[in-house]
C-alpha positions as CSV (number, residue, x, y, z in Angstrom):
1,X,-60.8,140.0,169.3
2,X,-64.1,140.5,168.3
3,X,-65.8,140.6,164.5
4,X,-67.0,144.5,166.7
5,X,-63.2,145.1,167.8
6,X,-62.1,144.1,163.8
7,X,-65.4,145.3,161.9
8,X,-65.3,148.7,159.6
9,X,-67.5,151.4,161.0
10,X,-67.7,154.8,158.8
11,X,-65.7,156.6,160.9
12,X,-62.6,154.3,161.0
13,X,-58.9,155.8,159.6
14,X,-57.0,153.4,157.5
15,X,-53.8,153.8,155.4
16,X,-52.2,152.3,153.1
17,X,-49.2,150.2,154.0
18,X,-45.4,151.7,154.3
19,X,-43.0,150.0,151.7
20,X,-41.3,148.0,154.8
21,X,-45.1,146.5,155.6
22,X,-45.3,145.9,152.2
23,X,-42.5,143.6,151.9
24,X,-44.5,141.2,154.8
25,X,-47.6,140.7,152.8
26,X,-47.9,137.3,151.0
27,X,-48.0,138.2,147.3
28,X,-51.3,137.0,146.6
29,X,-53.1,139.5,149.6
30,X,-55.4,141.9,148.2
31,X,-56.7,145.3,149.1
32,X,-54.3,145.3,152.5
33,X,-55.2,148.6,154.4
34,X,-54.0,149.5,158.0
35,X,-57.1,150.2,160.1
36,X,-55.5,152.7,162.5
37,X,-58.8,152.9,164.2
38,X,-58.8,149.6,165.8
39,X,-55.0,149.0,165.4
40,X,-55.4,145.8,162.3
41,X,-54.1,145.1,159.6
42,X,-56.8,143.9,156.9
43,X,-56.8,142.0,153.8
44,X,-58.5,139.7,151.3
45,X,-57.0,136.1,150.4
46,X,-58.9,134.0,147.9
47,X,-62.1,135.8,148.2
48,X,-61.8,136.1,152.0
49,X,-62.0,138.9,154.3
50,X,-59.0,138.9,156.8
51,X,-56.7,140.2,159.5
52,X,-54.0,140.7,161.8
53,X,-52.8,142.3,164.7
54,X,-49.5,142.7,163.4
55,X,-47.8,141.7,160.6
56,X,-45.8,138.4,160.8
57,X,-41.9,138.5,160.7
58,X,-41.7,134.7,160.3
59,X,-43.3,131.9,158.5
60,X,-45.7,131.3,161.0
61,X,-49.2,133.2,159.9
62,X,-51.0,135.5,162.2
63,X,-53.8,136.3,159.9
64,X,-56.9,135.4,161.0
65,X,-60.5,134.9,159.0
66,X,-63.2,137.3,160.0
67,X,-66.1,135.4,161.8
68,X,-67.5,133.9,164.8
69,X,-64.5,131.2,164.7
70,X,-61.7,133.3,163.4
71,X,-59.8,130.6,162.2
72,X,-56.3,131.1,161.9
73,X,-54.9,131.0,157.9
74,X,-52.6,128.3,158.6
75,X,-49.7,126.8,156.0
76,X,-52.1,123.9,155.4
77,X,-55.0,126.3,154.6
78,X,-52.8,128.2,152.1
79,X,-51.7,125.2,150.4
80,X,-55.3,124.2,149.8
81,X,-55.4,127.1,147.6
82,X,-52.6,126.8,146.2
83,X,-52.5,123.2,145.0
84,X,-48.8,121.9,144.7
85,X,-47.5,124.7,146.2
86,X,-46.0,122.3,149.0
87,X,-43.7,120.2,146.3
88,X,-41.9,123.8,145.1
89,X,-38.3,124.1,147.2
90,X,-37.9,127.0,148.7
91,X,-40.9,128.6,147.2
92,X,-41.2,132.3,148.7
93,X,-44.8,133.2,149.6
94,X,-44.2,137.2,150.0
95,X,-42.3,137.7,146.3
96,X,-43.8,134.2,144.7
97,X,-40.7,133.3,143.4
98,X,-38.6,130.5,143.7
99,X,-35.1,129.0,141.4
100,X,-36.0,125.9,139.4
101,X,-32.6,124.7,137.6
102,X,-30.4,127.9,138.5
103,X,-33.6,130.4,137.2
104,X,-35.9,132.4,139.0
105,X,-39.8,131.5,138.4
106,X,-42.8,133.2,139.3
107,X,-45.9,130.8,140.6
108,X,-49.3,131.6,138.7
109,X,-52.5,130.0,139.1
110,X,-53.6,128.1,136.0
């Protein structure tokens, strides 16, 4: 897929996600729109535009950065912004909670 096939043109239809597409965006997406135009979904992580065909139903990411590479967003890339996010058990990166001695937490960035 092209930046073309992905990019924003004025005419483009987006939508705003159902509540079931909802629940399969990591918590820390922004602005997350449904291009209907083009058939991707769109977001921005950490100051960076990106996309997806379809949402994932798995822990393996499908987003992809917008540019001439469109590098995949991979675990390893998410850690790195999210420093010491590996060490937390069971950590859930859609809700961003996780139970540290039998209570729920919620990750925040310092």
């Amino acid at each position: 897929m092209s930046d073309d096939d992905t990019a924003d043109s004025p005419q483009d239809q987006t939508r705003r996600l159902t509540e079931e597409e909802l629940w399969l965006i990591p918590f820390d997406f922004n602005r997350v729109v449904y291009n209907e135009t083009n058939g991707v979904y769109k977001a921005v992580f950490q100051g960076d535009d990106i996309f997806t065909a379809e949402l994932p139903t798995d822990d393996q990411s499908a987003w992809l950065y917008y540019g001439d590479n469109q590098d995949e967003l991979t675990p390893e890339k998410y850690q790195e912004k999210h420093l010491g996010i590996q060490y937390i058990e069971g950590f859930n990166t859609y809700t961003s909670f996780t139970t540290y001695r039998n209570r729920q937490v919620h990750w925040s960035e310092p």
